[in-house]
KEKE-3310 file (N, C-alpha, C; in steps of 0.2 Angstrom, whole numbers, plus 5000, padded with zeros to 4 digits):
npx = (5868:5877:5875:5877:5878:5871:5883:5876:5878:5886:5877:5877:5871:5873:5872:5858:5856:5856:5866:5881:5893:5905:5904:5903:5909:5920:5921:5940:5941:5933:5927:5929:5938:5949:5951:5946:5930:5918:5901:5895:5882:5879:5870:5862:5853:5839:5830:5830:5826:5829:5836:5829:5831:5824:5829:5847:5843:5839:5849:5860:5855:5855:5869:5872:5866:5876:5886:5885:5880:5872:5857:5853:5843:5825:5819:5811:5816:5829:5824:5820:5831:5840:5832:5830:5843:5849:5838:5847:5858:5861:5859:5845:5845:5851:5859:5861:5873:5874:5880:5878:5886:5891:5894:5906:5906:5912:5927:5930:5943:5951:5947:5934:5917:5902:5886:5873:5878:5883:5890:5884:5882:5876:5882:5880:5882:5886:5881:5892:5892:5899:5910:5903:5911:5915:5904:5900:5910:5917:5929:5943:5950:5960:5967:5967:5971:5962:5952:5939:5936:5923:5912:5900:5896:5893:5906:5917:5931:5941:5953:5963:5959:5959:5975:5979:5973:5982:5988:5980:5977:5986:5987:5974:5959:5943:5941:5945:5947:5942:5948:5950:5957:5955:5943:5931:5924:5922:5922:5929:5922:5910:5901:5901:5899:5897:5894:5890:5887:5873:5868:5867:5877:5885:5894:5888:5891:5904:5904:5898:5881:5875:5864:5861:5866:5856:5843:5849:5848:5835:5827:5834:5828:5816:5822:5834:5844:5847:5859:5866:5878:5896:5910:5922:5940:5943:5934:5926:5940:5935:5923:5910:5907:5905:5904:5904:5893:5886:5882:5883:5889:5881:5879:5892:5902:5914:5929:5942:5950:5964:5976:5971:5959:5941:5929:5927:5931:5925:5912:5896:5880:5873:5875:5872:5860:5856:5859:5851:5837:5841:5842:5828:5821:5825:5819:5805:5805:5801:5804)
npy = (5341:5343:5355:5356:5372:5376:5383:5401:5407:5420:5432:5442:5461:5462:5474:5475:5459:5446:5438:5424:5429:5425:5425:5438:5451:5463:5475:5478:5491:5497:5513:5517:5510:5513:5529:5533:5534:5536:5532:5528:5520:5516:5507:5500:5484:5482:5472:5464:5473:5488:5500:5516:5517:5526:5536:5535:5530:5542:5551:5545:5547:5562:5563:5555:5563:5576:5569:5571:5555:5542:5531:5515:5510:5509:5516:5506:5494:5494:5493:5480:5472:5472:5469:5454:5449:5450:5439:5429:5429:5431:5425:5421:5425:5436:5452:5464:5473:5484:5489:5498:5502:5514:5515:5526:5517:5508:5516:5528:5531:5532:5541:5548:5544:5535:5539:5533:5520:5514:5507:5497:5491:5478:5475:5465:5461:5451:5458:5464:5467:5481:5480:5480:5488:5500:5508:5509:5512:5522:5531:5536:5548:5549:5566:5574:5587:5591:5593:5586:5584:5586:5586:5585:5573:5557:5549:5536:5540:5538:5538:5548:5542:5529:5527:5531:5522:5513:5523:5527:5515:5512:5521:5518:5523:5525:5533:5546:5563:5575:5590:5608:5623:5627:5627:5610:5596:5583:5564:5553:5543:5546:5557:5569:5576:5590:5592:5605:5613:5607:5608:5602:5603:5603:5602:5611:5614:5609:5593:5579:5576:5565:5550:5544:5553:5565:5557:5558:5570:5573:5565:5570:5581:5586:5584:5591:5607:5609:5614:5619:5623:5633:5623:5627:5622:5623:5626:5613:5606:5611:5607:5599:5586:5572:5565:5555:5549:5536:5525:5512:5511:5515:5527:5533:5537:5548:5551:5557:5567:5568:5571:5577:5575:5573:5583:5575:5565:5552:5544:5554:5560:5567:5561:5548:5549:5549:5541:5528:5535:5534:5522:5518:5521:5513:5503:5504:5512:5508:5505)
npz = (5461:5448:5433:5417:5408:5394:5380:5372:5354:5349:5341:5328:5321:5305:5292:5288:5293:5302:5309:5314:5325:5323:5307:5304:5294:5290:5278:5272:5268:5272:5275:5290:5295:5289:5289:5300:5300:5309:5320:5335:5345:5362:5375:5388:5394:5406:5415:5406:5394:5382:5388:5390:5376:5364:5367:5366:5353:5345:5350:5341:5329:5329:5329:5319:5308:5311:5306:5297:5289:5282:5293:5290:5293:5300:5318:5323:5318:5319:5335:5336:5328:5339:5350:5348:5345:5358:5363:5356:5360:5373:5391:5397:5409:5413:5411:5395:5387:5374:5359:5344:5329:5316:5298:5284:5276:5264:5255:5244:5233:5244:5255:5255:5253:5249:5253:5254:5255:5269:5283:5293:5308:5325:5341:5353:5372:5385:5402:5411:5429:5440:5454:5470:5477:5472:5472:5487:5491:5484:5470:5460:5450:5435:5427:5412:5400:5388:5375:5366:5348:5339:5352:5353:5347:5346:5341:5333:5337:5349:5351:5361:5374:5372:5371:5386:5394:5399:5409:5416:5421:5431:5440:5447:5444:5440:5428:5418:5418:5406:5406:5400:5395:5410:5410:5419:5407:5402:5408:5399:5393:5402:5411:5423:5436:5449:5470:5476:5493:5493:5481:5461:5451:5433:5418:5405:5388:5375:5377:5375:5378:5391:5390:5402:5409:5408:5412:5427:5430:5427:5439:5448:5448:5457:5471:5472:5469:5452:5443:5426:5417:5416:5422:5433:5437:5447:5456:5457:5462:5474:5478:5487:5485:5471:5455:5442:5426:5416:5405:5407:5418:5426:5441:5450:5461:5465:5473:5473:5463:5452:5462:5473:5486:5484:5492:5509:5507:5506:5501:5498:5504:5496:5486:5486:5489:5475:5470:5474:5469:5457:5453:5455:5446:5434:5440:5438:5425:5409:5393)
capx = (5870:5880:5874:5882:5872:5876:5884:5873:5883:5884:5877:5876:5867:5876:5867:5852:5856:5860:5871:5885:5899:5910:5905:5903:5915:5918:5928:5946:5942:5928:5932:5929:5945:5955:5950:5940:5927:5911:5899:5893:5880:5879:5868:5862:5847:5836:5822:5829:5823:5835:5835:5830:5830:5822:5834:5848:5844:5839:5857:5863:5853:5859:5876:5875:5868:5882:5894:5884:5880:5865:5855:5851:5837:5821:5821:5806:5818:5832:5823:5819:5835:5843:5826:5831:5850:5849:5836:5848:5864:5862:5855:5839:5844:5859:5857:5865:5875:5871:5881:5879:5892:5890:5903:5902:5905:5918:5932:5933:5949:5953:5944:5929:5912:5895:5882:5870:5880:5884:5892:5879:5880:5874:5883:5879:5890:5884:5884:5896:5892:5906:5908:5899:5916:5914:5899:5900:5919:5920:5934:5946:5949:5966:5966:5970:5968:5959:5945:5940:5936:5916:5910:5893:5895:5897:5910:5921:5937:5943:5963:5967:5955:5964:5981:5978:5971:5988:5991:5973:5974:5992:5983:5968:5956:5939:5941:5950:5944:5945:5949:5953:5956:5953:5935:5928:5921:5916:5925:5932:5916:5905:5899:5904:5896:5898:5888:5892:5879:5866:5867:5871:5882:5887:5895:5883:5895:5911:5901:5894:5874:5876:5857:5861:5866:5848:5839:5850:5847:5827:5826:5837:5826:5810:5824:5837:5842:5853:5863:5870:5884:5902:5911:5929:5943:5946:5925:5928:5941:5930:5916:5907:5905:5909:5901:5899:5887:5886:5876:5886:5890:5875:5881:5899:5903:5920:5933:5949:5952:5970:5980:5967:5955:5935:5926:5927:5936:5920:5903:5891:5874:5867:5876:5869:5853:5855:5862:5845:5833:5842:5840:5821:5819:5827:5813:5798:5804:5800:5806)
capy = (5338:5350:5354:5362:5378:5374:5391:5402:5407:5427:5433:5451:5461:5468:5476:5470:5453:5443:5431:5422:5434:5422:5425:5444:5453:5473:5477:5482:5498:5502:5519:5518:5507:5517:5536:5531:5539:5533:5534:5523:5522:5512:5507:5492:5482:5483:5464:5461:5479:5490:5506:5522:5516:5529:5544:5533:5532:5551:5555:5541:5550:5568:5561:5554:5568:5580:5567:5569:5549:5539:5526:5513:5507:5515:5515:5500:5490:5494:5491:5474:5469:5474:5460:5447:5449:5451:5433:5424:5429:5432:5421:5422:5426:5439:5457:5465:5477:5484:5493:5500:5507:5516:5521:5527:5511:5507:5521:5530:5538:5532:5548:5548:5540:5534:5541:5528:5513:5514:5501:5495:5484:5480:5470:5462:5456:5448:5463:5461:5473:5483:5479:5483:5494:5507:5515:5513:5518:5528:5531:5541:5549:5556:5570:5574:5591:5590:5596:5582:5587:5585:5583:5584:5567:5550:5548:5532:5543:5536:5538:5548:5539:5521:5528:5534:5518:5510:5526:5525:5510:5512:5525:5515:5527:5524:5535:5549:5567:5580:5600:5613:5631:5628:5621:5605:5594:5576:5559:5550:5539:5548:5564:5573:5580:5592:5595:5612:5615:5602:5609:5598:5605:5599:5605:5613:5613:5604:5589:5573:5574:5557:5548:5544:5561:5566:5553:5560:5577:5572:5561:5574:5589:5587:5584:5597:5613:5607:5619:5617:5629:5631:5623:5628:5617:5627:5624:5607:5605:5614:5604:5593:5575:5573:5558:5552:5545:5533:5520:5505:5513:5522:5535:5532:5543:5550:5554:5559:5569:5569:5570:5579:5574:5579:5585:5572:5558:5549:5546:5558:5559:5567:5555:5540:5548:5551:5533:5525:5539:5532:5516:5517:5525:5509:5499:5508:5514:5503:5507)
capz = (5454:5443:5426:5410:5407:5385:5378:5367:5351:5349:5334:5325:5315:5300:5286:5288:5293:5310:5308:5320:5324:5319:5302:5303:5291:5287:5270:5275:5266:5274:5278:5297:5298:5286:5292:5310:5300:5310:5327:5339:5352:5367:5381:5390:5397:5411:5415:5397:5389:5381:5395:5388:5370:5360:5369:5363:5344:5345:5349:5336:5325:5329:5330:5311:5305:5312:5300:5286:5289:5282:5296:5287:5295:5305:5324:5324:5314:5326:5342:5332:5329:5350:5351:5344:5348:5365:5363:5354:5362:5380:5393:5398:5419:5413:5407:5390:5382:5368:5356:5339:5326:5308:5298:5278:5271:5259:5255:5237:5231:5251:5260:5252:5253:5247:5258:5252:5256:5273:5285:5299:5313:5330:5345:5360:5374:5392:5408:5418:5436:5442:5459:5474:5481:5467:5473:5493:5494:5478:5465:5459:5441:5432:5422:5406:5396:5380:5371:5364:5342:5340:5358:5354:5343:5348:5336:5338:5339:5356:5353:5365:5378:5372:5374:5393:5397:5405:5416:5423:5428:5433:5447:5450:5443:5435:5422:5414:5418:5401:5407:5395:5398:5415:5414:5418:5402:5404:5409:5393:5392:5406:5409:5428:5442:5456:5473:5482:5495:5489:5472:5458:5444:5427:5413:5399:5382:5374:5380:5374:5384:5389:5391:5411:5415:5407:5418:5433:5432:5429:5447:5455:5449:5463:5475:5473:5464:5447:5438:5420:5415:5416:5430:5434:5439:5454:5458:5456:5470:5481:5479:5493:5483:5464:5453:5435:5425:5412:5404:5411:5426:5430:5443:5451:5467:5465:5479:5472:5457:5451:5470:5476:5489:5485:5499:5514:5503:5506:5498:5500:5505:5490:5479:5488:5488:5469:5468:5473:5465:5448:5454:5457:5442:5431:5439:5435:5417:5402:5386)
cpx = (5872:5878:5875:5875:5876:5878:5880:5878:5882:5883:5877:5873:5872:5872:5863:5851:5859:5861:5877:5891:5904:5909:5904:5909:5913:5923:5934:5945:5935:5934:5933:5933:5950:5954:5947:5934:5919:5909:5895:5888:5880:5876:5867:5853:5844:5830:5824:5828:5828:5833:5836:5831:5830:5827:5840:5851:5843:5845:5861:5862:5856:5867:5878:5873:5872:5886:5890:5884:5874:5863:5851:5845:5832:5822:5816:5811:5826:5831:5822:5825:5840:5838:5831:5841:5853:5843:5841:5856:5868:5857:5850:5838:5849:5854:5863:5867:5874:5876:5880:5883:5889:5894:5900:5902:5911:5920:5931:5938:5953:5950:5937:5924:5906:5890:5878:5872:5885:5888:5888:5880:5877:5878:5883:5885:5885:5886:5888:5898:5897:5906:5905:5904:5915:5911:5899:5905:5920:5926:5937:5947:5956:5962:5970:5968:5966:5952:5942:5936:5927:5912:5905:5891:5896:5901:5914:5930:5940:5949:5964:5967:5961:5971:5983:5976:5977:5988:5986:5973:5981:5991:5977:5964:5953:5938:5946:5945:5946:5942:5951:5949:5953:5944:5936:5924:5917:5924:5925:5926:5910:5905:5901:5900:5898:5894:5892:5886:5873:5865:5873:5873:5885:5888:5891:5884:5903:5909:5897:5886:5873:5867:5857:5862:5860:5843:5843:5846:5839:5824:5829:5833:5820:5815:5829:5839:5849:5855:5869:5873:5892:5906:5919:5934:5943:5940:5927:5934:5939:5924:5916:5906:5906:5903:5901:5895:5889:5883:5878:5888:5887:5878:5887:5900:5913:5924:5939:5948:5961:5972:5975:5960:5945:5931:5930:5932:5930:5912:5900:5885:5871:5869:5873:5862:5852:5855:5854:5839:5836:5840:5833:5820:5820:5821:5807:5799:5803:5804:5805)
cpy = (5344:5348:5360:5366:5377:5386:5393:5405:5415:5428:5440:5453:5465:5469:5474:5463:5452:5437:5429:5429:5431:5423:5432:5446:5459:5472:5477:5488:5501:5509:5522:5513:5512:5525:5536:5535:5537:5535:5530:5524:5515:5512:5498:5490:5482:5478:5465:5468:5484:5496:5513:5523:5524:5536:5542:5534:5540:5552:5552:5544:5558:5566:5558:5561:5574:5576:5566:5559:5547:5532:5521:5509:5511:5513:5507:5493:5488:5490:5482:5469:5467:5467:5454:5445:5445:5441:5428:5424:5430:5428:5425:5426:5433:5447:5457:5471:5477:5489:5494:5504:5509:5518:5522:5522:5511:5514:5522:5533:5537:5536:5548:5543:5540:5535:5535:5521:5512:5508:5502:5491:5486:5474:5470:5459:5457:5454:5462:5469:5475:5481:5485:5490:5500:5511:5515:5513:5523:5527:5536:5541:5553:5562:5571:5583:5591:5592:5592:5586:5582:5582:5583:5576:5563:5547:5541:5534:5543:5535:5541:5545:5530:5522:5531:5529:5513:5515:5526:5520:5510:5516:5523:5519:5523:5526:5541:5555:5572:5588:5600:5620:5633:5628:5613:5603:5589:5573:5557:5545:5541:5554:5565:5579:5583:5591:5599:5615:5612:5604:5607:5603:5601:5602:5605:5614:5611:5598:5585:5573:5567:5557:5546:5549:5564:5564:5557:5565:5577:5570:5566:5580:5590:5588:5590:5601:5608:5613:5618:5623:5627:5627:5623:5622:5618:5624:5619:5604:5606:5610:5598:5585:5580:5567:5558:5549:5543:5527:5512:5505:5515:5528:5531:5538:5544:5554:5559:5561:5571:5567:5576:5578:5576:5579:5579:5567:5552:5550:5550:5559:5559:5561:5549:5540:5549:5543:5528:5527:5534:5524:5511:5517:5518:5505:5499:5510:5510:5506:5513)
cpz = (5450:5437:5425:5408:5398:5384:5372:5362:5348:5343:5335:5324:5308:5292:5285:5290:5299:5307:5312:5319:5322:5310:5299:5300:5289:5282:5274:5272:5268:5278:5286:5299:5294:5287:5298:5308:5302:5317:5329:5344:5357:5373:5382:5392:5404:5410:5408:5392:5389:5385:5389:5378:5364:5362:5364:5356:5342:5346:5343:5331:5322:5327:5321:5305:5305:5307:5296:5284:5288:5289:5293:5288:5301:5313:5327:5321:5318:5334:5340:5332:5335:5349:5353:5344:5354:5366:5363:5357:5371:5384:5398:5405:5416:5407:5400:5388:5376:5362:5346:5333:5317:5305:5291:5274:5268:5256:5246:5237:5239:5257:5257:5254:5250:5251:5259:5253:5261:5277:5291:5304:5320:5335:5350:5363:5382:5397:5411:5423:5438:5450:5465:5477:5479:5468:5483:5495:5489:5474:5464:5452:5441:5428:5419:5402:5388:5383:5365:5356:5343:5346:5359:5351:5344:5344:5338:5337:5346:5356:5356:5373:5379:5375:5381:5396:5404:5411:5420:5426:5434:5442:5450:5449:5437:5431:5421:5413:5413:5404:5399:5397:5404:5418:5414:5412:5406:5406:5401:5391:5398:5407:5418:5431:5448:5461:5475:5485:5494:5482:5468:5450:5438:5424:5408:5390:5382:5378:5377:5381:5383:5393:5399:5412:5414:5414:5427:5435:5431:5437:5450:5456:5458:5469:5478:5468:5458:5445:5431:5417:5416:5421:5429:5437:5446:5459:5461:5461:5475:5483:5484:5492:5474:5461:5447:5435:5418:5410:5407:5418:5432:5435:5448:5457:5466:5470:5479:5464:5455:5458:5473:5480:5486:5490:5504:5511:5503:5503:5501:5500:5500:5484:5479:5485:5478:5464:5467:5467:5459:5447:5453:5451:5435:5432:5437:5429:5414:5399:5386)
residu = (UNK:UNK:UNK:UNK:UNK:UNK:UNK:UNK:UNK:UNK:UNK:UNK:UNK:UNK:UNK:UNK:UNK:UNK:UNK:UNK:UNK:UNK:UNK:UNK:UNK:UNK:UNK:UNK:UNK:UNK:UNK:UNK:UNK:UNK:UNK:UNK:UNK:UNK:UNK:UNK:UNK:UNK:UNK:UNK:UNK:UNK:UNK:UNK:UNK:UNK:UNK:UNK:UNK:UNK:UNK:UNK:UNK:UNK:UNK:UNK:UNK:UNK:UNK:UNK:UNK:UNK:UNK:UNK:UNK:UNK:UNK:UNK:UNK:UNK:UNK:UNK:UNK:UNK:UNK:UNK:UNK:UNK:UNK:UNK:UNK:UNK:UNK:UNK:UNK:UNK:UNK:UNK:UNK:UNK:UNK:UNK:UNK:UNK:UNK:UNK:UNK:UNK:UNK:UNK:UNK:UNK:UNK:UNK:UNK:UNK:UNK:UNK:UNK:UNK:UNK:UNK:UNK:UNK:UNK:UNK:UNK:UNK:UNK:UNK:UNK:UNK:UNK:UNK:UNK:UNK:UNK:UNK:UNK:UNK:UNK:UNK:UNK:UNK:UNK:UNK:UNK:UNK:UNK:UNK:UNK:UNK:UNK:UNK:UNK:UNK:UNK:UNK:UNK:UNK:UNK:UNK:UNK:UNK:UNK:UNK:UNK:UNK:UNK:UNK:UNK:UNK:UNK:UNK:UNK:UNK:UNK:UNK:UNK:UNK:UNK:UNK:UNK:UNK:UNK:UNK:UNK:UNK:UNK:UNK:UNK:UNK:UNK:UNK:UNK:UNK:UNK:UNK:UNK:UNK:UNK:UNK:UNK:UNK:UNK:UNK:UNK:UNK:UNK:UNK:UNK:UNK:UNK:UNK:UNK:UNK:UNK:UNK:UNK:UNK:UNK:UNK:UNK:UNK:UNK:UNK:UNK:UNK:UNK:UNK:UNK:UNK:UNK:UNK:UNK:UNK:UNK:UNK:UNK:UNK:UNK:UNK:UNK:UNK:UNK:UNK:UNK:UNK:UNK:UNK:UNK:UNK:UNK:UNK:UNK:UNK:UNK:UNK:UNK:UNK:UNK:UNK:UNK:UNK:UNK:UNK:UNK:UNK:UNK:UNK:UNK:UNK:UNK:UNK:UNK:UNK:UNK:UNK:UNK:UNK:UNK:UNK:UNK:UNK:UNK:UNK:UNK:UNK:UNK:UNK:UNK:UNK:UNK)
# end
């Protein structure tokens, strides 16, 4: 017998308040539509619980005070509202997305802001798993040169990322790898790992520390040696296996960067092994 699963109706929270997204409204002069002047965070859930929560709003935190930005709310009153979100907007069998944005609020003089009277919200939207082929065949990544302007901040200045979007898919490539000056940075929304030798490498600054790569290079340390510093482009061809990390994607094995092969063209062992370790670690963490 088939039966209608009813839709639940996606609400929000904006400035202290949850209410249908249908009736969600930001100024037009908020000034995070007319300068992009805001920052966002975003993770997801795990058995319904937000993953890694408190790391998170710790970088949200850092991230608003770099822009000189008020958080209008405490982290208890935050994790409160993800709650009751993710309750009212997702179904009960199904994980969530979670993202949060803060901007200065409404525009003075047009450039200008009220510290004090911020713009808040918070949005939920239903997981949808990438498929199974992305992690036991792997992917490939363009590249792009940029340095991206505050790479410590989760800023929502993703223009160059947006306008790159056609030619990535255009290549089949899960993401968009940013060099400059002939190092390796991060991927446009994920952060970027080498192996050479059983040692994992990653880039150390001009880099957003994304909360997966944290938890990786935690899981990987008992197993093998890390090393965080610079890593060269040239490195980076040479290397034996590749992989990002990021919150929706968790760890990614990467085979091809630009027209370049990496190591074998195929997964590699550490990445597999690194693939589970992160996997294990989802199920036994809480909050």
């Amino acid at each position: 017998m088939f039966v209608r699963i009813p839709q639940m109706e996606p609400v929000c929270y904006l400035n202290g308040k949850i209410l249908p997204v249908a009736d969600a409204c930001v100024n037009v002069y908020d000034i995070g539509l007319l300068r992009g002047f805001g920052i966002y965070e975003a993770f997801m859930t795990y058995s319904r619980k937000p993953f890694m929560l408190a790391d998170h709003l710790a970088r949200f935190r850092r991230s608003a005070k770099a822009m000189s930005l008020k958080v209008p709310a405490s982290d208890e009153e935050i994790r409160s509202a993800v709650d009751a979100l993710v309750e009212k907007s997702i179904p009960s069998y199904k994980e969530a997305v979670i993202r949060i944005i803060l901007t200065g609020g409404n525009a003075l003089d047009g450039i200008e802001y009220n510290y004090d009277t911020p713009t808040f919200y918070i949005l939920v939207e239903e997981f949808k798993p990438f498929p199974s082929t992305l992690y036991t065949d792997g992917c490939p990544l363009t590249v792009f040169e940029q340095q991206r302007q505050f790479p410590e901040s989760k800023t929502t200045n993703y223009i160059q990322a947006v306008l790159l979007q056609e030619a990535r898919e255009k290549a089949g490539a899960i993401e968009i790898l940013y060099v400059s000056n002939g190092k390796v940075l991060e991927a446009a929304t994920s952060n970027f790992f080498i192996v050479k030798n059983g040692v994992l490498i990653t880039a150390k600054s001009g880099i957003l520390e994304g909360v997966t790569r944290k938890v990786t290079i935690e899981v990987a340390r008992p197993h093998f040696s890390v090393e965080i510093r610079d890593v060269s482009v040239d490195e980076m061809y040479d290397a034996d296996e590749a992989f990002i990390t990021s919150s929706f994607k968790e760890i990614v094995p990467i085979v091809r960067v630009g027209e370049k092969t990496i190591g074998s063209g195929k997964v590699g062992d550490v990445t597999k092994r690194l693939m589970k370790l992160f996997r294990d670690y989802t199920v036994h963490v809480g909050r």
